[in-house]
C-alpha positions as CSV (number, residue, x, y, z in Angstrom):
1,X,-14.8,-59.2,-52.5
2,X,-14.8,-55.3,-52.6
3,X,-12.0,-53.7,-54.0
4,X,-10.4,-51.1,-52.1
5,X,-10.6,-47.5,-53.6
6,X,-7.0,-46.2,-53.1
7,X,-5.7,-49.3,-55.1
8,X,-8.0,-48.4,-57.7
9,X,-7.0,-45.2,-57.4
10,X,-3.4,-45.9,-57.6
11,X,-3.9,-47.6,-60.7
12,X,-5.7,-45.0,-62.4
13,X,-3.0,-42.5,-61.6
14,X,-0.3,-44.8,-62.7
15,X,-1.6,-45.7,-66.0
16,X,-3.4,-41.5,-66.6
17,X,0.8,-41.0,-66.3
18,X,2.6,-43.9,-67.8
19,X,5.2,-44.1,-65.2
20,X,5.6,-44.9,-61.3
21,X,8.0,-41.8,-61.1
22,X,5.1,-39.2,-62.3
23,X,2.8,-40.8,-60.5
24,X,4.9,-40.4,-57.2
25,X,5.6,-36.2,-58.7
26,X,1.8,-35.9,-58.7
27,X,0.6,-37.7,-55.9
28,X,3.2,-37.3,-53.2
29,X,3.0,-41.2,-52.5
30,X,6.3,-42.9,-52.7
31,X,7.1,-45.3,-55.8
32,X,7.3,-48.5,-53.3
33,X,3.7,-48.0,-52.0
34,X,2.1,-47.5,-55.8
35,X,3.6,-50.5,-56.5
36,X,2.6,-52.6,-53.9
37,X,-1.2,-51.1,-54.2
38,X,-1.0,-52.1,-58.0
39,X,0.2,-55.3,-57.5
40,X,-2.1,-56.3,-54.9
41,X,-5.1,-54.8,-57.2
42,X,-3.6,-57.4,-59.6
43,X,-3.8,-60.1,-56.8
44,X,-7.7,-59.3,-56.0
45,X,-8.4,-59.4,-59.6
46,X,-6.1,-62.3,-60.9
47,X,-5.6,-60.6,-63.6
48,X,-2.2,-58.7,-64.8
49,X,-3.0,-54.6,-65.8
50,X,-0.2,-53.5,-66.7
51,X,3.5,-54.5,-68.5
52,X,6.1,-52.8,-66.4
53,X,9.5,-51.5,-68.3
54,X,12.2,-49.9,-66.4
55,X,10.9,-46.5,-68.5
56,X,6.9,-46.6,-68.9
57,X,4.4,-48.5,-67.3
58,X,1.9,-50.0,-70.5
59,X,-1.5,-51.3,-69.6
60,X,-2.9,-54.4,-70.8
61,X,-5.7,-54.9,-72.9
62,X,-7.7,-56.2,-69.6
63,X,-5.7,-52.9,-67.6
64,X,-7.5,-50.6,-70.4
65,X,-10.8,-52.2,-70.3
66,X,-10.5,-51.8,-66.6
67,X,-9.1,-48.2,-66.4
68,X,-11.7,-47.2,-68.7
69,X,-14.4,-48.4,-66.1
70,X,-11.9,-47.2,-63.3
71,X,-12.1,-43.6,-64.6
72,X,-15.5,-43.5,-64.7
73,X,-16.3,-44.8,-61.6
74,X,-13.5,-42.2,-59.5
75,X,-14.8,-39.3,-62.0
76,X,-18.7,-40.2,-60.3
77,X,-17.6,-40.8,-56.8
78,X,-15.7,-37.0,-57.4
79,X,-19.0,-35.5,-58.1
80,X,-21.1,-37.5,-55.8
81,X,-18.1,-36.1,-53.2
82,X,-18.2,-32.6,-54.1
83,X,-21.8,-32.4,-53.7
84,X,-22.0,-33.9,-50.3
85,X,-18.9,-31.4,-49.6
86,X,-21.4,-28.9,-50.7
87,X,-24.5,-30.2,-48.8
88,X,-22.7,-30.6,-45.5
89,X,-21.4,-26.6,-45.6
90,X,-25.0,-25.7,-46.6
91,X,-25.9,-27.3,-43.6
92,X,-23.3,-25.8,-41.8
93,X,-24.6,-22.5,-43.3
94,X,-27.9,-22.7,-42.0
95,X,-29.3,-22.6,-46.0
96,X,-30.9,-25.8,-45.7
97,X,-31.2,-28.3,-43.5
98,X,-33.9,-28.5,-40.5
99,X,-34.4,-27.0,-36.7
100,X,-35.5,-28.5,-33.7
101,X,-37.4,-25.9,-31.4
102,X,-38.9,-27.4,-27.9
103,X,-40.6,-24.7,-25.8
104,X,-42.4,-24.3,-22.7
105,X,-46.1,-24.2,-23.2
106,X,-46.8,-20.5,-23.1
107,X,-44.3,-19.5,-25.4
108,X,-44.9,-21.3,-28.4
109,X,-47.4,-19.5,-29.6
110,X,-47.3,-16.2,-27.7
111,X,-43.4,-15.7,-29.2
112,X,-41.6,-18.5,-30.7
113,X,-44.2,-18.9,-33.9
114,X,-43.7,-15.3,-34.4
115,X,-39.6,-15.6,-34.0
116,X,-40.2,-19.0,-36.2
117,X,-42.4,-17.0,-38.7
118,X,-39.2,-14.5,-38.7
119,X,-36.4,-16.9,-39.0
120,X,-38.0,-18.5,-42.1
121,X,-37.8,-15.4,-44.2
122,X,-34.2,-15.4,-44.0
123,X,-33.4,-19.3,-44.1
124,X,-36.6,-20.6,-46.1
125,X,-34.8,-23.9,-47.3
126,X,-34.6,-24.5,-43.5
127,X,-37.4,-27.4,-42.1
128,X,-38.6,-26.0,-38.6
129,X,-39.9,-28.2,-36.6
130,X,-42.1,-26.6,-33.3
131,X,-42.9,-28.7,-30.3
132,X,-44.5,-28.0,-26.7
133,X,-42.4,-29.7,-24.0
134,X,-43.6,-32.4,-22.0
135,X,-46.0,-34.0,-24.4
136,X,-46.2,-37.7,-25.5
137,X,-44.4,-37.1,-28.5
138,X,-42.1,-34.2,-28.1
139,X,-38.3,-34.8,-27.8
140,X,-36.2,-34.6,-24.8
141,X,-34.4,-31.4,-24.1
142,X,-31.2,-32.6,-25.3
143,X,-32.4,-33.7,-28.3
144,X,-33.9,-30.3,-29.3
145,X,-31.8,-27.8,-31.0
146,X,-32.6,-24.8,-29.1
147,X,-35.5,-25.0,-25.8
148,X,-36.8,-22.3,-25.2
149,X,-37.9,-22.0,-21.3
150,X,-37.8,-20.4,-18.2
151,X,-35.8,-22.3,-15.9
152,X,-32.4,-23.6,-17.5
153,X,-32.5,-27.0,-17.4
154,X,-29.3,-28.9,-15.7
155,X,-28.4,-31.6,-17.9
156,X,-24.6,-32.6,-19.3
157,X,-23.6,-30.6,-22.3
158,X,-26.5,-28.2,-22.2
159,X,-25.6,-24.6,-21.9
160,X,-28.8,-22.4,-21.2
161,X,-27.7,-19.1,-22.7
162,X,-30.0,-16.4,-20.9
163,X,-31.7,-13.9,-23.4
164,X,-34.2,-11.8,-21.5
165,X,-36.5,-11.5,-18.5
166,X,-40.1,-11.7,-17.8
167,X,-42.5,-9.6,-15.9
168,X,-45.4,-11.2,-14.0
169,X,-48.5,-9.6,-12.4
170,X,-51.7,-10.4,-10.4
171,X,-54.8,-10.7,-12.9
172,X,-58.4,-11.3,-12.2
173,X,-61.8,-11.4,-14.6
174,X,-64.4,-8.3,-14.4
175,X,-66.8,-11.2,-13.2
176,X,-64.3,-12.5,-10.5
177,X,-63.9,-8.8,-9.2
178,X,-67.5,-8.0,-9.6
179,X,-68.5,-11.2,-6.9
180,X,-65.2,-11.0,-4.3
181,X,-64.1,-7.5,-4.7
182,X,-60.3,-7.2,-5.6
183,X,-57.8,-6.4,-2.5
184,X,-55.8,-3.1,-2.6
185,X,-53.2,-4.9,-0.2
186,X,-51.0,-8.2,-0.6
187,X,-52.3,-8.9,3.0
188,X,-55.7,-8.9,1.8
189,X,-55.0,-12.1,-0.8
190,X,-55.4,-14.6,1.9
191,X,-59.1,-14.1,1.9
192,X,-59.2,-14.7,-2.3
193,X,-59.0,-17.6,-4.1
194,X,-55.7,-18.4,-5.9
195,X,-55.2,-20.3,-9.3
196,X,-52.0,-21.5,-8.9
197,X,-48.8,-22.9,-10.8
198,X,-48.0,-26.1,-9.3
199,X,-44.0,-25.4,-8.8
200,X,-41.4,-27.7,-7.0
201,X,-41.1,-27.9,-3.3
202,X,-37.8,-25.8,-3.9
203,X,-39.8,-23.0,-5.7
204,X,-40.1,-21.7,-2.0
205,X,-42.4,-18.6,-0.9
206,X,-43.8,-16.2,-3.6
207,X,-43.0,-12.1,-2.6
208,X,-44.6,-9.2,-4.1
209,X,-42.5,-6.3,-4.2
210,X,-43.7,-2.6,-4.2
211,X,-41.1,0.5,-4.2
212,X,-41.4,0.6,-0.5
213,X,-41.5,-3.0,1.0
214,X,-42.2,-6.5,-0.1
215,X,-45.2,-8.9,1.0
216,X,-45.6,-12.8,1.0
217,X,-48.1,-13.9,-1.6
218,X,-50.5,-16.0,0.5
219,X,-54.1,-16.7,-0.4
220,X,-56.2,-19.7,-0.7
221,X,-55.4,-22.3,-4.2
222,X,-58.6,-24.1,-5.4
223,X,-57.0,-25.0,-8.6
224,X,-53.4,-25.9,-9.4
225,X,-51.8,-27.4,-12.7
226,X,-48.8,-26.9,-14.6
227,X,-50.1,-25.3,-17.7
228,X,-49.9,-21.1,-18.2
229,X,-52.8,-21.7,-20.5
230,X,-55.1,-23.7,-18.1
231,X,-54.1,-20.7,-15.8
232,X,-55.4,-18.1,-17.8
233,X,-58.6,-20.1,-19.1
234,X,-59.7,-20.6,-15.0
235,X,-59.1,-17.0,-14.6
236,X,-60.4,-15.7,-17.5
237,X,-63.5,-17.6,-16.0
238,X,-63.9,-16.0,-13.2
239,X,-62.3,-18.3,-10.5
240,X,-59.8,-16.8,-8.7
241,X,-56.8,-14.9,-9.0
242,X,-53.6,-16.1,-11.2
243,X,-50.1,-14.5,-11.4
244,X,-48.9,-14.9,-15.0
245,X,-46.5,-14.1,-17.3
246,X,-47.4,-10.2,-18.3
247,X,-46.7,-10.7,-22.0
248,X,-48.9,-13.7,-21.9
249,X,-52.3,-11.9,-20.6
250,X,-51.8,-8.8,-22.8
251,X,-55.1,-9.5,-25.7
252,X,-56.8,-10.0,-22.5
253,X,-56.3,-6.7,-21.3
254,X,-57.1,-5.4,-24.5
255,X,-60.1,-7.5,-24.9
256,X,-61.2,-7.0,-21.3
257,X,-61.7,-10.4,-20.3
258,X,-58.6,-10.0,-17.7
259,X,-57.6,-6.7,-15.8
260,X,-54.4,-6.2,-13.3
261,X,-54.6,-7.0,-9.8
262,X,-52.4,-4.6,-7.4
263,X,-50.7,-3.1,-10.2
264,X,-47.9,-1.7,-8.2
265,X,-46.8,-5.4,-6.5
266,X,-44.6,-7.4,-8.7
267,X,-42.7,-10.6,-8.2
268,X,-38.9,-10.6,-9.0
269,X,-38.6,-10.9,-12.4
270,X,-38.3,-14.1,-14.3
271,X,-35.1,-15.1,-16.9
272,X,-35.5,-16.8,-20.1
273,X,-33.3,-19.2,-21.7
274,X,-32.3,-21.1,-24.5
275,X,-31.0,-24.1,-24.0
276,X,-28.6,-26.0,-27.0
277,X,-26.0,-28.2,-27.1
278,X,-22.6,-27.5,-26.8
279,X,-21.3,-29.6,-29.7
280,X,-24.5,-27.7,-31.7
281,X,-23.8,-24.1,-31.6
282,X,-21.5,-24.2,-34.7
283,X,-24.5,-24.6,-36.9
284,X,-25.1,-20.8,-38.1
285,X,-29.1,-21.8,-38.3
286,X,-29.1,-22.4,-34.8
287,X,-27.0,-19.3,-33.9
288,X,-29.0,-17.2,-35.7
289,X,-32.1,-18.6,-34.8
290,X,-30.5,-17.7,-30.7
291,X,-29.8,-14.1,-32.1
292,X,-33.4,-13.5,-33.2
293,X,-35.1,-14.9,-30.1
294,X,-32.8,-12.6,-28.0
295,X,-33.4,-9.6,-30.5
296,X,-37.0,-10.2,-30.1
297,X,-37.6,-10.6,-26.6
298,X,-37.7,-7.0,-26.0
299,X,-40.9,-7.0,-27.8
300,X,-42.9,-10.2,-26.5
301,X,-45.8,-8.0,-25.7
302,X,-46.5,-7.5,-29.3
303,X,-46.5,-10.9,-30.7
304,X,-49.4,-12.3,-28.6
305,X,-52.5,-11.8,-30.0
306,X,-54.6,-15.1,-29.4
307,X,-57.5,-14.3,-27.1
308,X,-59.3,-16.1,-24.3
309,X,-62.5,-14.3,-24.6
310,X,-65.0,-15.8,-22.0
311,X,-69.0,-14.7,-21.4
312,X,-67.3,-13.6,-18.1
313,X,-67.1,-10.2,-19.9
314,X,-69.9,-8.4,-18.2
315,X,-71.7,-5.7,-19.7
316,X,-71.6,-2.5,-18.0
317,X,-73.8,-2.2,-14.7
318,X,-77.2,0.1,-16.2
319,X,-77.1,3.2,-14.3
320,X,-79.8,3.5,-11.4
């Protein structure tokens, strides 16, 4: 049978003092109750530890053997306490520990490996942990730590904490605009084909917004899918048209394997979030971790610099 640790430790106290009434001084526990935990410690064991006097309390040569082993053993469970005291504040701390990050497909390595790649130079005993949402093996939303996305998910003790917005554009390949042409009004997108994001019925009509006036954004979709990346590969291909995330087509542009379509028509822009847990925030890694996407968001242009470089690049026309 297991022997409860506060009668041990009442014993230990009552013998390390040699009397019920110092023991009471130091531990703030009454006289009666030491007693009773001593004597039931006795009962467990069957054996007496102590001789009581109305002075001093004596142990027995059993109560010695056993206080030795007593002391010992609360001396260890100390230690063993202090360190998880110490562990569980580190953890609190964000010094060690690990971080669940779930994002949306095109962020993860357009901007959260960079804002990951940031985070560990401050907090490198911290284990990150990076997943894409909605694969096989990547964890629900609520089990993340922080999701990073753009629609705030509504779930029960999720706060989506907003920490930016996105632009989007029109984009097109130089082999796409060299066989259709590219239109210089939103009216003239119906007659071009459209690689689309396939959204919810609720996602409602697209508009493209100049200074003066806004359009519908209607044209004809011969591919959908629910992938930014699959977007960009079509288009970077030569398909048809995509609107996409402007951060996200930016080594494109550079590279030349996308340019902007109707430069001056722009959807509202989007918000980002990140999601968390209410009972999660306290942890300092994931606070900071919050901070640094939102400090960094400012600057998502910069971060991506993985290229879809296609033969769709054409040369330029020879001169005639």
């Amino acid at each position: 049978m297991a022997l409860d640790i506060k009668l041990i430790e009442a014993f230990a106290v009552i013998v390390r003092t040699g009397s019920l009434t110092k023991a009471e001084a130091m531990t703030g526990i009454s006289k009666s109750t030491l007693s009773r935990h001593l004597l039931r410690l006795e009962q467990d064991l069957g054996v007496e530890l102590v001789e009581r006097s109305s002075r001093r309390v004596v142990p027995t040569e059993a109560g010695k053997a056993f206080y030795i082993r007593c002391e010992a053993l609360l001396l260890e469970m100390s230690g063993r306490l202090e360190r998880a005291r110490a562990e569980v504040q580190e953890l609190n701390n964000g010094v060690k520990g690990r971080l669940c990050i779930l994002a949306e497909n095109h962020f993860t390595t357009t901007f959260v490996c960079y804002v990951t790649r940031q985070f560990l130079t401050r907090y490198s005993n911290v284990v990150c942990e990076l997943y894409a949402a909605g694969l096989p093996h990547s964890p629900r939303v609520e089990d993340a730590d922080c999701y990073i996305c753009s629609e705030a998910p509504d779930l029960p003790n999720v706060i989506a904490k907003p920490v930016g917005r996105l632009s989007y554009g029109l984009y097109a390949s130089p082999i796409y605009a060299r066989r259709q042409g590219l239109p210089s009004d939103p009216k003239e997108l119906v007659r071009h084909e459209r690689i689309a994001l396939r959204e919810s019925e609720s996602a409602g009509q697209v508009m493209l917004h100049s200074q003066q006036t806004s359009q519908p954004y209607i044209s004809r979709s011969i591919i959908e899918t629910n992938d930014y990346w699959v977007m960009k590969t079509f288009c970077v291909d030569g398909l048809g048209i995509a609107l996409l995330p402007d951060f996200f087509v930016q080594p494109e542009i550079r590279h030349g394997s996308l340019i902007p379509v109707l430069q001056d028509w722009k959807p509202e822009m989007q918000r980002i979030f990140c999601a968390y847990h209410r009972q999660r925030y306290g942890s300092k890694k994931l606070k900071s971790f919050i901070d640094l996407v939102t400090q960094s968001i400012v600057d998502i242009p910069t971060f991506n610099n993985y290229v879809a470089s296609s033969a769709t690049v054409l040369p330029k026309a020879p001169s005639e």
